[in-house]
C-alpha positions in Angstrom: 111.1 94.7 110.9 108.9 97.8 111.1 108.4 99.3 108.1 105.1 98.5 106.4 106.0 99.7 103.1 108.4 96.3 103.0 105.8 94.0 103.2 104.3 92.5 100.0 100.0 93.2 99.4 99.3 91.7 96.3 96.1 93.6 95.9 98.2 96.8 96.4 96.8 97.8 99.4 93.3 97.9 98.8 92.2 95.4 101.6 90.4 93.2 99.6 93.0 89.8 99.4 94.3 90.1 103.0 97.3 88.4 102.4 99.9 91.2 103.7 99.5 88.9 107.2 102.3 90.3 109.8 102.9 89.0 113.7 103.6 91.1 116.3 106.5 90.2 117.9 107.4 93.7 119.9 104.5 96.0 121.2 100.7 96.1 120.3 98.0 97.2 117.8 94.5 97.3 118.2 92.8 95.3 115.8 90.7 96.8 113.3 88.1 95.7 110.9 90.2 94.7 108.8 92.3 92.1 111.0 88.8 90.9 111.9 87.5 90.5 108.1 90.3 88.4 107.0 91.7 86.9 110.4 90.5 84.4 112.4 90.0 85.4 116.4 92.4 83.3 118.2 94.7 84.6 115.4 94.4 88.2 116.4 95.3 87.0 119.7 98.6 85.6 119.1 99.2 89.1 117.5 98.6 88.5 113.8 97.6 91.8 112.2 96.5 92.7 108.0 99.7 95.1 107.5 97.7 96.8 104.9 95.2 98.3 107.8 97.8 99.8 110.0 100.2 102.3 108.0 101.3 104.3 111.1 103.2 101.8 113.1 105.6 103.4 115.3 109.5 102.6 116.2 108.2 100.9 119.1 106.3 98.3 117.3 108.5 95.1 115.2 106.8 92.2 113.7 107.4 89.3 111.2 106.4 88.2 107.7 106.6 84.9 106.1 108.3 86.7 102.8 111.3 86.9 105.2 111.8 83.6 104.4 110.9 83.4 101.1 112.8 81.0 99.1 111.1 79.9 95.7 112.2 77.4 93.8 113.6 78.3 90.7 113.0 74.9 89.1 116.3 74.4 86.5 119.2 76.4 88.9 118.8 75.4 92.2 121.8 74.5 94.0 124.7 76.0 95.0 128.4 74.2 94.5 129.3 71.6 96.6 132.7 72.4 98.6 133.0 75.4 97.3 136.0 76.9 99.4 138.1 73.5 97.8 137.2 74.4 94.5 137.7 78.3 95.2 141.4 77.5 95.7 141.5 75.7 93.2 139.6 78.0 89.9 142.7 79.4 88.8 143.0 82.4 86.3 139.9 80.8 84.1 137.8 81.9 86.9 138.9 85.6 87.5 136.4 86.6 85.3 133.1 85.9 86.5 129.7 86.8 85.4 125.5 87.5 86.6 122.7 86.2 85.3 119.0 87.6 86.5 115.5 86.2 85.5 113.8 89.6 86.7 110.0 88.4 87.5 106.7 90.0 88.7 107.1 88.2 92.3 110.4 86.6 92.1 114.1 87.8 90.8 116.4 84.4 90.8 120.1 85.4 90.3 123.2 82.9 89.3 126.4 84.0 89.4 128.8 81.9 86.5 132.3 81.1 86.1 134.0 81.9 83.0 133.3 78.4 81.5 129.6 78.5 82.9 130.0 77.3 86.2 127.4 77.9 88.5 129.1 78.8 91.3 125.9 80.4 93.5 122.2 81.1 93.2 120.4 83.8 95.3 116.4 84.2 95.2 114.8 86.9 96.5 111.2 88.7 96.1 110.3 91.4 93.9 109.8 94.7 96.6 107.4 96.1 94.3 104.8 93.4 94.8 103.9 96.0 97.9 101.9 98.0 95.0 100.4 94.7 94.1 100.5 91.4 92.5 101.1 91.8 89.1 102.2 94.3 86.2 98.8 96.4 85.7 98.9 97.3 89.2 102.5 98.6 89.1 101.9 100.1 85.3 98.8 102.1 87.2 101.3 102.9 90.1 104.2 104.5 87.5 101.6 106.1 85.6 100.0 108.1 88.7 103.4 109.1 89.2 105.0 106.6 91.0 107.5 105.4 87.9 110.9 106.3 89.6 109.7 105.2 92.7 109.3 101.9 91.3 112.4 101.7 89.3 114.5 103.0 92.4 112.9 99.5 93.9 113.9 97.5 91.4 116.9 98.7 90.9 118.1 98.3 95.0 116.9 94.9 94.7 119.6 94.0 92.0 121.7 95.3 93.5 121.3 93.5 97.1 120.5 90.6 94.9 124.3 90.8 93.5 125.8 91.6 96.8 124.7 88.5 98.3 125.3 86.6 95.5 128.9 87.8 95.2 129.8 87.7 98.9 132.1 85.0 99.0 133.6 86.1 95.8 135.2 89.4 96.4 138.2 88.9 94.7 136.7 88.3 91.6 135.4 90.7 88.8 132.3 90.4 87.0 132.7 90.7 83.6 129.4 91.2 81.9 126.0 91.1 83.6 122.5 89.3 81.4 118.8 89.8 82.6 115.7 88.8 81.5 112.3 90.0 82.4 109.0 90.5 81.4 108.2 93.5 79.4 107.4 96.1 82.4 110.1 94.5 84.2 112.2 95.3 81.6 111.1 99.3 80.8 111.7 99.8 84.1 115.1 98.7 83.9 115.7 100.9 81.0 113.9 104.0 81.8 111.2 103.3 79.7 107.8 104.6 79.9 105.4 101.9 80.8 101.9 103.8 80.4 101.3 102.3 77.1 101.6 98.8 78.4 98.8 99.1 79.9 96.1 100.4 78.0 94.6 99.0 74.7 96.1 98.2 72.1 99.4 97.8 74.3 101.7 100.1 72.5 105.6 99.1 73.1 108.6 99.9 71.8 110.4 96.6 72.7 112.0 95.8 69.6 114.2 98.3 70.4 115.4 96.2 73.6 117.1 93.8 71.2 120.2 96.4 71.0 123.2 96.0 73.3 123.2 98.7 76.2 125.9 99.3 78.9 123.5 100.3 81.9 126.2 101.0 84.6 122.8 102.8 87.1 124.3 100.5 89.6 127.7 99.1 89.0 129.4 102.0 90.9 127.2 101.4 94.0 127.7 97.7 94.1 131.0 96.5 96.0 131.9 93.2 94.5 133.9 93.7 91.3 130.9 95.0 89.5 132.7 98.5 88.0 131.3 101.1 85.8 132.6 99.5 82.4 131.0 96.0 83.0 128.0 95.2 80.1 124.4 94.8 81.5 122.8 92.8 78.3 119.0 93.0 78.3 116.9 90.2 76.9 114.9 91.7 73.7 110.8 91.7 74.1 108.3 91.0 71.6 105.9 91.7 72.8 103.4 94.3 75.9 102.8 90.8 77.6 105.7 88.7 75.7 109.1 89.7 77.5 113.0 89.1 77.3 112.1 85.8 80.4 110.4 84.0 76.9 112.9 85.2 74.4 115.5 83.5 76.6 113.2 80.3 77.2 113.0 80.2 73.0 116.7 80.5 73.0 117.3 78.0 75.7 115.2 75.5 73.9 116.5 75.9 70.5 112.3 76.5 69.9 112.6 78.0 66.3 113.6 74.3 65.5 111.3 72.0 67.1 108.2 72.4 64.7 104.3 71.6 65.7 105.9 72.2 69.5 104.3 74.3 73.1 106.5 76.3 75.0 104.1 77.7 78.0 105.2 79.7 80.7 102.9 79.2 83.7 102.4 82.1 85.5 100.5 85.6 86.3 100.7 86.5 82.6 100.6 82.8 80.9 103.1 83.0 77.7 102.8 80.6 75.5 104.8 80.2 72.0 104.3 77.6 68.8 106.0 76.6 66.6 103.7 75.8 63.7 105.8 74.1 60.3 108.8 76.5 61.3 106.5 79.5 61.6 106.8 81.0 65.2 103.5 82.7 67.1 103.6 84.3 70.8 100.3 85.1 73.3 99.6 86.4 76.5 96.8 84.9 78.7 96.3 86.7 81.6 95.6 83.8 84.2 95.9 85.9 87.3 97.7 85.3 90.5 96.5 82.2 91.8 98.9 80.3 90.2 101.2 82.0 92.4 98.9 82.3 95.5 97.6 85.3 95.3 93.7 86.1 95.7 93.6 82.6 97.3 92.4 83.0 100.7 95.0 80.6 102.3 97.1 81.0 99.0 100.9 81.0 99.3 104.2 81.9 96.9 107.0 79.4 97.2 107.6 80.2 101.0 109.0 77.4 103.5 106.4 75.5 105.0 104.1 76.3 101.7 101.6 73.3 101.0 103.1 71.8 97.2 101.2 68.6 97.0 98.0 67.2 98.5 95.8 63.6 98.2 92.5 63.0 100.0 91.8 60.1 101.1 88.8 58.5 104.0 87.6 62.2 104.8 91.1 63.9 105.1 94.3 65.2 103.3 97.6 64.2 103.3 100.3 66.8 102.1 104.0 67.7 101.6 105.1 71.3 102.0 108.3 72.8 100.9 111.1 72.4 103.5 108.9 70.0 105.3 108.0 72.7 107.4 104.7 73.7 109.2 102.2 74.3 106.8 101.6 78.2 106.2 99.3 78.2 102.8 98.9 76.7 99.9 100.9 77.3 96.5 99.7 76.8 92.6 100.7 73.4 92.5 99.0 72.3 95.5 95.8 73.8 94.8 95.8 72.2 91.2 95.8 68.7 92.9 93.2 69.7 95.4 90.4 70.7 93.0 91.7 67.4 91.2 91.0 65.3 94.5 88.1 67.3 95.2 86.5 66.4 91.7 87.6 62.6 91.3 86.2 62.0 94.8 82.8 64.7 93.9 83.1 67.2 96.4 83.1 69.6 93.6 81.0 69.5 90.3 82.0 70.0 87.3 81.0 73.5 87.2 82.8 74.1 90.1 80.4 74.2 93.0 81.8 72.9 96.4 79.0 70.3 98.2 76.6 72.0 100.1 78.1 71.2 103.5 81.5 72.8 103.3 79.8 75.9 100.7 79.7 78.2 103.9 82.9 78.1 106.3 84.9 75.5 103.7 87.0 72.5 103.5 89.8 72.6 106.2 92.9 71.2 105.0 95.3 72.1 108.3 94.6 74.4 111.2 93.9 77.8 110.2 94.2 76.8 106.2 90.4 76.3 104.5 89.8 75.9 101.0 86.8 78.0 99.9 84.1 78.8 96.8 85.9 81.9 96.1 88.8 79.9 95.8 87.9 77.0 93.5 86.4 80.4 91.2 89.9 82.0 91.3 91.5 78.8 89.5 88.7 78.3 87.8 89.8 81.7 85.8 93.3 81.1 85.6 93.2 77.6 84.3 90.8 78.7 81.9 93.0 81.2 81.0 95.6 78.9 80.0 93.4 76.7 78.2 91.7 78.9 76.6 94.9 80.7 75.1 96.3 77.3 74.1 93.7 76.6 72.4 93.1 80.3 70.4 96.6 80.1 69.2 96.8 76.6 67.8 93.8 77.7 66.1 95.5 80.8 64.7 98.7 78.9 63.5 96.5 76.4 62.4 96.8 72.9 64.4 94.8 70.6 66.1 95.9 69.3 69.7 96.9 66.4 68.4 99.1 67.7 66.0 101.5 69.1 68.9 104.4 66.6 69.1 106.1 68.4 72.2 104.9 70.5 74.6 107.4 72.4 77.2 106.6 73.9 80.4 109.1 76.5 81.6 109.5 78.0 85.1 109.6 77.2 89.0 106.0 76.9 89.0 106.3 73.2 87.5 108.5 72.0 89.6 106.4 70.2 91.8 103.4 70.3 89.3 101.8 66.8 89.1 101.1 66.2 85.4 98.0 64.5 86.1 96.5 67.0 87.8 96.6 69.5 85.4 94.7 67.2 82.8 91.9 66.6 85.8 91.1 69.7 86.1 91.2 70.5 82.1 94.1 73.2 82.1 95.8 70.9 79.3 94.0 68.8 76.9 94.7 64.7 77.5 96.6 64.1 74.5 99.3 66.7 75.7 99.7 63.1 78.3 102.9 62.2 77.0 104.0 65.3 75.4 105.0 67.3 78.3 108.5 67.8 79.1 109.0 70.3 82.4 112.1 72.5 81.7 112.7 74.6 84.7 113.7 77.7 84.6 114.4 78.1 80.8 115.2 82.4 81.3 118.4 81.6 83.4 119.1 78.8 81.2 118.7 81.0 77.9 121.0 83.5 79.8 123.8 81.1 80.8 124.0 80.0 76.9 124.2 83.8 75.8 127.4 84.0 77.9 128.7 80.8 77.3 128.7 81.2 73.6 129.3 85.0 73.5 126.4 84.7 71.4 123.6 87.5 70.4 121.9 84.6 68.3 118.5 85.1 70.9 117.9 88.4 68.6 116.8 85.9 65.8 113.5 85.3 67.8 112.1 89.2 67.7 111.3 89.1 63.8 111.0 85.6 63.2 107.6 85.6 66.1 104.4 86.9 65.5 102.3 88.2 68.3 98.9 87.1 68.4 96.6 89.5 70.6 93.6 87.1 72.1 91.7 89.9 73.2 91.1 91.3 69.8 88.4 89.0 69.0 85.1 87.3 70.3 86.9 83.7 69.4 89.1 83.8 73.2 85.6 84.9 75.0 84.0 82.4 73.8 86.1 79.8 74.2 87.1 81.4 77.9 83.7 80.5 79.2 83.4 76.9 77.7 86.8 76.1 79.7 85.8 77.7 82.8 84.0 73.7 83.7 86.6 71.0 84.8 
């Protein structure tokens, strides 16, 4: 790799996260101030370099990045088919038709590809390439509104369709008959040509009731060689909301939510969607948690990478961990650093307010070489648990229950995957009596998708009128209640 432009900087460049970490692998560059700022000095000299400091790099030079192998778990479609080329000989004419189905996120795109009868015959997940102009959808909203909107959408579009080819490559044979995506809102005015500028400013103008029609995009079935054609349907989730997309319409779907009364759904993530269901009556919110959850403004944060840190104990003065593909440890993901503030506050290395114990305050608590866990840190969770709390909290309030009124309470996405429910209640992101309520789904999007196509259904529509949107930043009430969760 040489191209900077392909590696991802979460705080779009601005050299203020350094988390765009690249390694030499072919040629030199002098280190600048800011390799030194965020990199350690024995790490400069094995050739580790902050990409976002050195935008000329010539032919000459190649290096690595750890997004090249990236591979997130998608939580409810994970595996691929088991001896596939026996049952490939064996699909018949019910499998000539086949079909895609995309959960198109901020970070992460996850694709499945579907036999007729809703067979998952192969799963592809990739990263997002416009994380380059940062880690979440205000920084790419500001990015299309300064004129960078086609730019973006060219990006996202190339990723589908790379996304597809790999997905379909053993499958040439076969045509695809209709393709489904979800995706957040921005996600999803990208994908339609939509002007985003209004999702970013208050009071978050959208037109995205409009995204509950059925459009044949074809901007690149002609481009894409594995049966995709010019006639095959690309359905788009409906959004209800700036911050509620199609990703949680599909969840709703998936989960049959407009029938489960006094019932969570929360997505866990950058944005932090959460949905009641209050006596039948249906209310959505955004709580914008940030990207810590994801690993991002973490100083030794880390997405869903190989060799990311997922769990962690303490125990007599050091930690014992389990990282994804049991390989080397690179950073540490959302999960992970949920169960180290827990350990860190059962075993008072933190107070309640947050505050690491004088002796580790300065350089921080090493966890593995070259991975520290800092104040900054524990403050960056601090924020996005609150966030989740807080919004929780707000709209029970609005629909009018107590916490204990909540019989179920479902947690959708990759993110819980590895999440350790007690945790979570340690450090106060979830109230107690939730204990025996929570139920972690997976990813609901795809699974919301795969029941659109298998019932040839449009029955998700149902969820645009029937939800209100609640907008916590309206009033003081979120503030408030913001800065009384921010304590563990």
């Amino acid at each position: 790799m040489n191209n900077i432009n392909n590696v991802s900087m979460p705080c779009g460049g601005k050299g203020i996260c350094g988390k765009c970490k690249i390694k030499i692998v072919k040629g030199n560059i002098v280190p600048n101030s800011r390799d030194r700022k965020f990199l350690s000095s024995d790490e400069i000299k094995k050739g580790y370099r902050i990409a976002c400091g050195h935008h000329n790099i010539g032919n000459d030079i190649e290096f690595t990045s750890a997004e090249e192998t990236f591979n997130a778990v998608t939580g409810y479609f994970t595996d691929n088919l088991e001896g596939k080329e026996n049952f490939y000989g064996d699909m018949g004419e019910v499998y000539k038709e086949l079909a895609v189905i995309i959960d198109v996120g901020t970070t992460t795109l996850c694709f499945e590809l579907l036999s007729k009868n809703g067979v998952r015959l192969n799963t592809v997940t990739m990263t997002n390439s416009q994380r380059t102009f940062g880690a979440d959808v205000i920084s790419r909203i500001s990015k299309a509104a300064a004129g960078g909107f086609a730019h973006l959408r060219g990006m996202l579009k190339a990723d589908l369709r790379k996304g597809i080819s790999n997905l379909c490559k053993d499958f040439l044979d076969f045509s695809i008959s209709c393709v489904f995506i979800a995706g957040n809102t921005t996600m999803t005015y990208f994908l339609r040509n939509m002007d985003t500028k209004g999702l970013g400013v208050y009071p978050f103008e959208n037109n995205a009731k409009d995204t509950a029609r059925y459009d044949a995009f074809t901007f690149f079935a002609r481009e894409t060689p594995v049966g995709v054609n010019e006639k095959t349907k690309i359905i788009i989730m409906p959004c209800i909301h700036a911050f509620v997309g199609g990703d949680i319409v599909s969840g709703a779907y998936f989960l049959n939510f407009d029938e489960k009364e006094d019932c969570l759904f929360i997505d866990i993530g950058t944005n932090g969607e959460i949905l009641l269901n209050s006596g039948g009556k249906l209310y959505c919110a955004s709580a914008a948690a940030g990207p810590a959850f994801e690993g991002g403004g973490v100083s030794c944060g880390s997405g869903g990478v190989l060799g990311a840190i997922n769990s962690i104990k303490y125990k007599d003065g050091s930690f014992d961990y389990t990282t994804i593909g049991n390989k080397s440890p690179v950073g540490i993901c959302g999960s992970a650093l949920i169960d180290l503030t827990a350990e860190l506050l059962e075993n008072k290395i933190i107070d309640e307010a947050g505050l690491l114990k004088e002796e580790y305050f300065s350089k921080g608590l090493k966890i593995a070489d070259g991975i520290f866990f800092r104040q900054k840190d524990i403050r960056e969770l601090q924020l996005a648990k609150s966030a989740i709390a807080s919004g929780v909290e707000c709209i029970l309030n609005y629909g009018g229950k107590k916490f204990s009124d909540i019989k179920r309470v479902f947690i959708g996405g990759g993110f819980g995957f590895y999440l350790n429910p007690e945790s979570v209640f340690k450090i106060k992101m979830l109230p107690y009596c939730f204990y025996d309520k929570i139920e972690f789904c997976g990813n609901t999007a795809l699974g919301g998708l795969l029941k659109a196509y298998v019932t040839n259904s449009d029955d998700y529509e149902k969820f645009i009128p029937l939800t209100q949107a609640v907008d916590l930043a309206e009033g003081k009430e979120f503030q408030e209640i913001f800065i009384e969760n921010l304590n563990f």
